[in-house]
N, C-alpha and C positions, 0 to 999 in steps of 0.2 A: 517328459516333463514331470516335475514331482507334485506330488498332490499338495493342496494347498490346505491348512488348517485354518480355525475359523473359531474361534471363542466364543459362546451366546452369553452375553448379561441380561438376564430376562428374569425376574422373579414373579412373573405369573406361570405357572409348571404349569399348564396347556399350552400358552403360546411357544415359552421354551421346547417344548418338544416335540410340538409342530413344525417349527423348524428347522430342528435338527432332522427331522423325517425328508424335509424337502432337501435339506443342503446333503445331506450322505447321499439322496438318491440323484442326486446333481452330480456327486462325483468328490465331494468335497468330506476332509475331514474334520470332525465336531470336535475340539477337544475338551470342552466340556460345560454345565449350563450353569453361572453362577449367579450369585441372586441379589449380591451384595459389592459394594467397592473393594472391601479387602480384600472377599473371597476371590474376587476376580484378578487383581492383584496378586495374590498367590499361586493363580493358576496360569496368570501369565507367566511368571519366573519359573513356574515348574515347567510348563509345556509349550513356552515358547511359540503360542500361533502366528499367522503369518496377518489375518485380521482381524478385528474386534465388532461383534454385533452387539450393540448395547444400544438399551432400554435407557430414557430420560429418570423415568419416576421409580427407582430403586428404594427398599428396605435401608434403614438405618439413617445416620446422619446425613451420610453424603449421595448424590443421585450422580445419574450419567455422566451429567459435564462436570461434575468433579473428576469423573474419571476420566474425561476425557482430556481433560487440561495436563495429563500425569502422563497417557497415551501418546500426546502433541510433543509432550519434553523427550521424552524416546525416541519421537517420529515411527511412532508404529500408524497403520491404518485403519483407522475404525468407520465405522458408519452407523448412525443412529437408526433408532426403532421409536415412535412413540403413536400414540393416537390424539395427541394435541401438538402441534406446531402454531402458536396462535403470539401475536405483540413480541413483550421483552423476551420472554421464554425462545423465540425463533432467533433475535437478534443474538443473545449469549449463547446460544448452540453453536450458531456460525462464526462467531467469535474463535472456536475453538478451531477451527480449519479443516471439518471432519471432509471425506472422500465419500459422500452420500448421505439422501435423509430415504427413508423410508417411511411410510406413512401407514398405521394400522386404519380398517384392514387394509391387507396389502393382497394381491394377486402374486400367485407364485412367477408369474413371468417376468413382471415388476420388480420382486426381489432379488431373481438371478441375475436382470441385465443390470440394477446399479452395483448389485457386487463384480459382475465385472469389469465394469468402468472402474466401480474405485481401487481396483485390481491395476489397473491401467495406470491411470492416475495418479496411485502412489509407484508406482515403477516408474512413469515419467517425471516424478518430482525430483526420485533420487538420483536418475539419472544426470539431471539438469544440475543438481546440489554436489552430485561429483566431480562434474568437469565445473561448474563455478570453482569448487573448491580447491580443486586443482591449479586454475589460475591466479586463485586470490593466492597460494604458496609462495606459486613461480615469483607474484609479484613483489611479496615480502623478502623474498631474498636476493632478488634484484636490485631492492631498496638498498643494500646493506651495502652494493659495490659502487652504488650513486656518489659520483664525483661534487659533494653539498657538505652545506655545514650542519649539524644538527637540527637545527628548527624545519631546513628543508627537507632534512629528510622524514622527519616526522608528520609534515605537512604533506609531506607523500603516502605516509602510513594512514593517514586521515581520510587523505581523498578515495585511494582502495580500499579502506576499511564500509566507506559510506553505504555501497551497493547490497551488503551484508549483512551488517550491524546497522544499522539504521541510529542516528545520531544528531541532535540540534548542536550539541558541545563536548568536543572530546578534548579529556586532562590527560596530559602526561604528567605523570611524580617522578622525579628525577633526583639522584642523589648528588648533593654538592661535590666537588671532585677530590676534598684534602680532609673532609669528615662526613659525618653521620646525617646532617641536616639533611633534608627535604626540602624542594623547591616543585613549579611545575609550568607548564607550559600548554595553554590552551587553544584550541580552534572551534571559533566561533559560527557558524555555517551561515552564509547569510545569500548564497546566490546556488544554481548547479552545483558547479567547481568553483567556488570563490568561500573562501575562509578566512574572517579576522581572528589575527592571530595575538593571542592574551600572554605577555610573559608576565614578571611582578608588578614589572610599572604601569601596565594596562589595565592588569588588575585593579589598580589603586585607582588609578583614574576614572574606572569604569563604574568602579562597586561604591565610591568615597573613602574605603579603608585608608586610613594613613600606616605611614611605612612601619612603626614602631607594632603596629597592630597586628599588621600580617605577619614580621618576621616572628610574635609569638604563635601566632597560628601553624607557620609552618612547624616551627619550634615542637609544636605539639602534634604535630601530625603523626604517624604511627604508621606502618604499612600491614597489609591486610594478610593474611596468611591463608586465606581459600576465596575463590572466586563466590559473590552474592549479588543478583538485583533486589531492588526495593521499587515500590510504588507503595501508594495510599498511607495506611501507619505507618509500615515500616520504613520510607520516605521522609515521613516528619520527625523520627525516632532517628533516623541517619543525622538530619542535619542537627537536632539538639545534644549527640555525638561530635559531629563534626562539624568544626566552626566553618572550614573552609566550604565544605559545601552546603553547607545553610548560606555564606553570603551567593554563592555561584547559582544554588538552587532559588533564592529569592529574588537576584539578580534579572532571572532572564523567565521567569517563571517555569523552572523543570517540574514533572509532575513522574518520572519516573528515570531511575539509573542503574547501572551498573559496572562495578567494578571487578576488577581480573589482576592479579599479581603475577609478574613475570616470573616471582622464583627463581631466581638466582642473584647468589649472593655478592657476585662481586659484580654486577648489572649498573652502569647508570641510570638504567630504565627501571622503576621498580614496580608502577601499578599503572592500570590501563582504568580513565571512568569515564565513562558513556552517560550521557545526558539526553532527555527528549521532554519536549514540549506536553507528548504524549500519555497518558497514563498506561500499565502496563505494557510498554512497548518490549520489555525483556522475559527473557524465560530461558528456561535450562535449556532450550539448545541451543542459542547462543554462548552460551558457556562449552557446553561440548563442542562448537565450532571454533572456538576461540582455545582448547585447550588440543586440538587437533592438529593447531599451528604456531603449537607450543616453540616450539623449537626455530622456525621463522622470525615468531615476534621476539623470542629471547636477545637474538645476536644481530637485530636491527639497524642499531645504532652504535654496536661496539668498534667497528672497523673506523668509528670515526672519531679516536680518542684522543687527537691530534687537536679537536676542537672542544674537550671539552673543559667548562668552565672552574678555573682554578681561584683561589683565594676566598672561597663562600661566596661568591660572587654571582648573581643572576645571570640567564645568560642573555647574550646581547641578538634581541630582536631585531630582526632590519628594518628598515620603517613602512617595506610595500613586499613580502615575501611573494612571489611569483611562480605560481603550480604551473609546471613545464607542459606544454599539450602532447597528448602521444597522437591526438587524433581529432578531429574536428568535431563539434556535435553538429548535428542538423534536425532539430527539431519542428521543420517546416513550417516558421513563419508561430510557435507554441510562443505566447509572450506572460511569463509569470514568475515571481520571485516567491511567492504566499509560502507557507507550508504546505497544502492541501498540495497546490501544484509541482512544486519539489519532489513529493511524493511519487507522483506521475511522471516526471522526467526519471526518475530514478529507477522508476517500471520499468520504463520504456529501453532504459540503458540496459537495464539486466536482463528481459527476454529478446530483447533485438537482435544478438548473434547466435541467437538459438531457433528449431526449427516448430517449437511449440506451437501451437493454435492459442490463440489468443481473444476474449471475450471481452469487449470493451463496453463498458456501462457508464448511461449516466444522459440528464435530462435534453431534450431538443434545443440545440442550439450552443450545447457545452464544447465543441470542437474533434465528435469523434473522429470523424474523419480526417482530419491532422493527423492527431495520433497516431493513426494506423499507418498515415503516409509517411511517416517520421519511422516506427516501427521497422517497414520496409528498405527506406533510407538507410536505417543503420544498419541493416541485416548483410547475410553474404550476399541474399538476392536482391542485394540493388540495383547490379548492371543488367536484370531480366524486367518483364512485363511487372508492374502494379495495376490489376482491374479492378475497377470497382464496379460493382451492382447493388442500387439500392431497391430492395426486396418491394420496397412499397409501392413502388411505380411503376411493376411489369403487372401486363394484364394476367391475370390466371389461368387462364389458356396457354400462353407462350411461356410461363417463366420455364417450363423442361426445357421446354426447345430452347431459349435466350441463354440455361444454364448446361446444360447437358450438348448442343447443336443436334442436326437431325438429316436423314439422309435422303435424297432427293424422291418425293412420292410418300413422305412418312404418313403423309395425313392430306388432304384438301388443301390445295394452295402453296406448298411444298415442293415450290417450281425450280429447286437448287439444292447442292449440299448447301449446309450451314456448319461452322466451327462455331459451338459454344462459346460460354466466358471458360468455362474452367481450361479450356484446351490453348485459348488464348494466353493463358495466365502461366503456361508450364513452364515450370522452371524458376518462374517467379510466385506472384502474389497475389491470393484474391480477396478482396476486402465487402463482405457480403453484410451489406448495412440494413438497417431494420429487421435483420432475422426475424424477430418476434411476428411479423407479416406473414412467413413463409408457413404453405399450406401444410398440414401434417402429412400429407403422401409424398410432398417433395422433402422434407425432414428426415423422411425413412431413408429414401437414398441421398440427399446428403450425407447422412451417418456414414451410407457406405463408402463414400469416398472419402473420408474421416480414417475411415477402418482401412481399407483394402486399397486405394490411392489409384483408384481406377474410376471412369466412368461408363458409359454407355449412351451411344445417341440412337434418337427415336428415331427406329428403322433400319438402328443397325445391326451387326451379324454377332458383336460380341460385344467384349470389356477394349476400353483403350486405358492402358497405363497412363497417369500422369505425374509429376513431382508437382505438386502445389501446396506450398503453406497456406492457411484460413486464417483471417483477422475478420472476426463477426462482430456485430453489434445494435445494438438496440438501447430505446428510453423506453420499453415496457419494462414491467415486473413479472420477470419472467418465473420464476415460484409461483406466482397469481395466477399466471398461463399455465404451469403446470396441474397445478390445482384441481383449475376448471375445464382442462383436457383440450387446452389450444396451443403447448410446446408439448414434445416429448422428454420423459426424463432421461433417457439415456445421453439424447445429443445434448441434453443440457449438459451433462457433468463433464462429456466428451469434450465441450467448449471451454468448460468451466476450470480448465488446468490450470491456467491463468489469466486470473480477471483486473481488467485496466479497471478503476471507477473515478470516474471523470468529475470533480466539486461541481454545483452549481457558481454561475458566477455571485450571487450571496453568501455563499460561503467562501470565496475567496476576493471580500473585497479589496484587500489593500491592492489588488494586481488591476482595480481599477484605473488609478491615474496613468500606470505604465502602459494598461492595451488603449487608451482614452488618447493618448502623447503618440503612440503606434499607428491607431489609424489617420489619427491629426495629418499626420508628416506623409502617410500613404496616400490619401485623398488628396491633400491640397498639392499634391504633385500630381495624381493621373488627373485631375480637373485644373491646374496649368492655376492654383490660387493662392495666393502670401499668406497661408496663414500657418501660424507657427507658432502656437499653445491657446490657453485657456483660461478664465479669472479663475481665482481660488473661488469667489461665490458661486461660479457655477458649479464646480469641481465639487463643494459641498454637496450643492443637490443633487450630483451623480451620483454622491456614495451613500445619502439617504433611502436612495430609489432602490426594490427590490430586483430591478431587472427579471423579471420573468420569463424574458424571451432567452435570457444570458446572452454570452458574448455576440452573438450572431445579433441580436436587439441593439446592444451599445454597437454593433459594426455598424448596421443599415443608420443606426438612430447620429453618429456621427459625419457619414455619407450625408445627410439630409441636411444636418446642418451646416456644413461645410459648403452644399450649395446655394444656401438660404444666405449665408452670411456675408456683411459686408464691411466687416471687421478685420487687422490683421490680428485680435485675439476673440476667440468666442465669449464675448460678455456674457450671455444670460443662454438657460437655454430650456426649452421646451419637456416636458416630461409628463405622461400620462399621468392622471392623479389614480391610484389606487389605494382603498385604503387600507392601514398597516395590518391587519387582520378582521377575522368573523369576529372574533369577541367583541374589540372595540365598535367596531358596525352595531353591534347586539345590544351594546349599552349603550349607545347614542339614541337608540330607539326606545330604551328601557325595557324594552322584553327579557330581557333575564337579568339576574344576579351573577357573579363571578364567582365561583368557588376555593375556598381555602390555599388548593394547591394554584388556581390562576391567578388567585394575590401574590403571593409567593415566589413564583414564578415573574410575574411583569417585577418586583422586587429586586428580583437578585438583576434581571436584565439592568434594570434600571442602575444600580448599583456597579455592575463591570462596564456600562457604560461610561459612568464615571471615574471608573479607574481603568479606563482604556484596555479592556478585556483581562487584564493582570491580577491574577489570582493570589498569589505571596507575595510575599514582602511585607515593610512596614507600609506603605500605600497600596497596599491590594485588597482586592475585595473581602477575602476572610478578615483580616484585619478590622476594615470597617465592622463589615459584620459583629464581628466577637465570637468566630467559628473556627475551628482548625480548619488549614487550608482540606484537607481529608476530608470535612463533613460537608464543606461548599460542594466538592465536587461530587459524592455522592446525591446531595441533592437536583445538580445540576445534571446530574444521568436519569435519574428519578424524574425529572419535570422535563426530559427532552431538551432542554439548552447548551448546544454546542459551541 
């Protein structure tokens, strides 16, 4: 095995060469201490290491996570060093998607086990990113011999592109078929696999543009000669460039894009633009994955030139296009349309036929346990055992023996073999809930069946092999537990390959009336009762209410009323009162004053209430305001309002 090299970014020369002392005598090669973002940039290109140790609070203009954002576009692996991990500073580190934090001071044991997790970690990432990538080829040129007419087959490039590139609204630029003009054709995301689909006249319809308007638009459109995303300025600066997607970006409120040129010149297809809701959701390796299947997306749509549109003419959308199913989803009982939860379906899709361990987060009562059962569903180990064991509720005495099993005489009262969960699980799945519970001596050997895919039962003579995937989960904060020396860090990151993160149900209200309509129709069936919706006034009150309990509160809370009721529609309904927060509490009493930024703050809320969360356009919040849309949202990162 060849030795692995190691870059230090540390511009304190003690700490730099302290650990260079520790990692050579580890076995590892230093290839050298830099102290600065170029310098380290320079030394990467020169000596090519295999991971990067860097320091947050560097010399010069730019610190760690500049460099790490540059590190992230390469996909190399890095792992931090700092002696403050504290508020925003922790959130914009993780942002960057590093394979380890290290925490000064540090213990030398400490330092080797997360470098070899994130040794691990980035090998299972690539691995994972190869065989995706490999399918997402297959399936691009699969497209091309698809017996469709162009919008279908495009609306296939959409739906496989989704898992990948991640996208609210993908444009195709399309060259008219007897000249030079430009036209395009959009999909709107608006379900899983459900996309409205935008050709000229949808457009018009959509945006208000009248026809004379756009065709100069198109008129002027221009095609891109190297692939670029934008978010924040460079976002606002695109669309007061381009008319077309100033109306698309204003339209649907994008806050970040990217476009990709096919490069080829006698192409009907000429530019690829990726739209999101989200701010920075693009980066240089999207472009290198998009430029990898160069040659797939080129000849996409050219086998279908039998359909394409002659006379400058748009082409003709069907009025209901219909994405072919290869395969069912089963997301057990998951009911949500939101973004947040889109998101989460789309997790689910892309590690579900992979053998990854999987860490699902996210607060009591958000639905992890679906998840994980969905996860399994989708996986190859469907037709094997799914166990679950929530951590929280074995006594601490038994949880070895409940997980491990134990061999007849292990211990007092030990009047039997016992087969563990994990032995039960072989072959299939173990779904290990409340992790953050589980004692740190049982975490140790966890790990090892993580590592070595073996266990051991109490009183027994060895190791027993097993095949078992892990889907762990927990509503601690597991960093906090780390912290404070109640998780371990290694099984953390060990877990941490790929992390599910579950919205609360306040962050994803709109998916309120559909789980509200969900359980309506489930209750009033297993309790044999007519009822079959809800007033709008109560329906208000549900989407005022914070839910605290989340989804698992509005389940029980419509369970109750559904018995209570003697209506076939729920007229009114019952809701704890809590109030909207501490501040307003605080000032009803007059004990405090608000401060500048919590004026400010209830302001802008106040404000996208009004504009129905919509940030651009000519009725969106910056608007009102009198702010680029760019400055709202910095403020809005700055004051915590998501």
């Amino acid at each position: 095995m060849s030795i692995k090299k190691i870059l230090i970014v540390e511009d304190e020369s003690l700490v730099g060469h302290h650990l260079k002392l520790i990692l050579t005598s580890a076995g590892y090669k230093v290839t050298g201490i830099s102290e600065s973002v170029n310098e380290a940039l320079t030394s990467i290109d020169e000596q090519k290491p295999d991971l990067v140790l860097l320091d947050i609070h560097l010399k010069g203009v730019q610190n760690g996570i500049d460099l790490a954002r540059k590190l992230t576009e390469r996909n190399m692996a890095f792992v931090y060093l700092t002696a403050n991990f504290q508020g925003t500073l922790l959130e914009e580190a993780k942002s960057t998607m590093p394979f380890g934090f290290i925490v000064k001071p540090f213990r030398e044991d400490d330092l080797l086990t997360t470098l070899d997790v994130a040794f691990y970690r980035h090998q299972n990432s690539l691995e994972s990113s190869r065989q995706q990538e490999m399918e997402l080829n297959q399936k691009l040129k699969d497209i091309r011999n698809y017996d469709a007419d162009k919008v279908q087959k495009l609306l296939r490039v959409a739906d496989k592109m989704q898992a990948y590139i991640p996208f609210d609204y993908l444009n195709f630029i399309l060259k008219n078929a007897n000249n030079e003009t430009l036209t395009s054709i959009g999909f709107l995301r608006i379900g899983f696999d459900e996309y409205q689909v935008q050709g000229e006249q949808e457009l018009m319809n959509i945006t208000g543009t009248n026809h004379a308007t756009l065709k100069n638009i198109y008129t002027s459109l221009s095609a891109i000669n190297r692939a670029k995303y934008f978010s924040d300025e460079e976002l606002d600066h695109l669309c007061n460039q381009n008319p077309l997607s100033k109306i698309i970006a204003d339209t649907y409120d994008f806050e970040s894009a990217l476009f990709f040129p096919v490069g080829q010149d006698n192409s009907t297809l000429i530019q690829y633009e990726f739209y999101s809701r989200k701010g920075n959701t693009y980066g240089q390796q999207h472009i290198a994955l998009l430029s990898r299947l160069l040659n797939a997306l080129n000849y996409v749509i050219e086998s279908d030139r039998q359909h394409t549109t002659a006379n400058n003419r748009a082409p003709v959308i069907p009025a209901q296009p219909v994405l072919p199913k290869e395969r069912p989803y089963h997301f057990d009982g998951i009911v949500g349309q939101s973004r947040p939860m889109l998101t989460v379906l789309d997790h689910i899709n892309t590690i579900s036929p992979l053998d990854t361990s999987v860490l699902i987060l996210g607060e009591s009562g958000t639905g992890k346990e679906r998840v994980a059962k969905s996860i399994h569903t989708l996986s190859g180990r469907s037709g094997k055992p799914l166990v679950v064991v929530n951590c929280a509720s074995l006594p601490a005495n038994l949880i070895e023996s409940e997980l491990f099993g134990h061999e007849k005489g292990a211990f007092t009262g030990a009047l039997e073999k016992r087969t563990g969960k994990f032995e039960m699980a072989d072959g299939g799945t173990i779904f290990l809930d409340e992790i953050g519970e589980l004692p740190i001596d049982l975490q140790v050997k966890l790990l090892r069946v993580l590592q070595e895919q073996e266990i051991e039962r109490l009183g027994g003579k060895g190791p027993i092999k097993i095949d078992v995937r892990i889907i762990a989960a927990t509503n601690r904060d597991l960093e906090k537990e780390m912290e404070e020396g109640r998780f371990r860090l290694d099984l953390y990151y060990r877990l941490f390959v790929f992390p599910i993160i579950i919205p609360s149900l306040r962050e994803r209200i709109d998916d309120i009336p559909a789980l509200t309509n969900h359980f309506i129709s489930y209750y009033s069936k297993k309790y044999k009762k007519p009822i079959n919706g809800i007033s709008p006034e109560a329906m208000m009150q549900m989407l005022d209410y914070t839910w605290p309990g989340n989804v698992r509160e509005l389940e029980h809370f419509i369970e109750r009323t559904i018995l209570l009721s003697k209506t076939l529609i729920i007229e009114e309904v019952s809701l704890p009162k809590y109030p909207a927060n501490k501040t307003n509490a605080e000032m009803q009493t007059g004990t405090r004053m608000k401060t500048i930024d919590e004026n400010e703050r209830d302001y802008i809320i106040t404000v996208l209430k009004n504009c129905n969360g919509r940030i651009r356009g000519a009725n969106g919040a910056a608007a009102v305001m009198g702010l680029p849309p760019t400055t709202l949202h910095s403020k809005m990162k700055r004051l915590g309002i998501k």
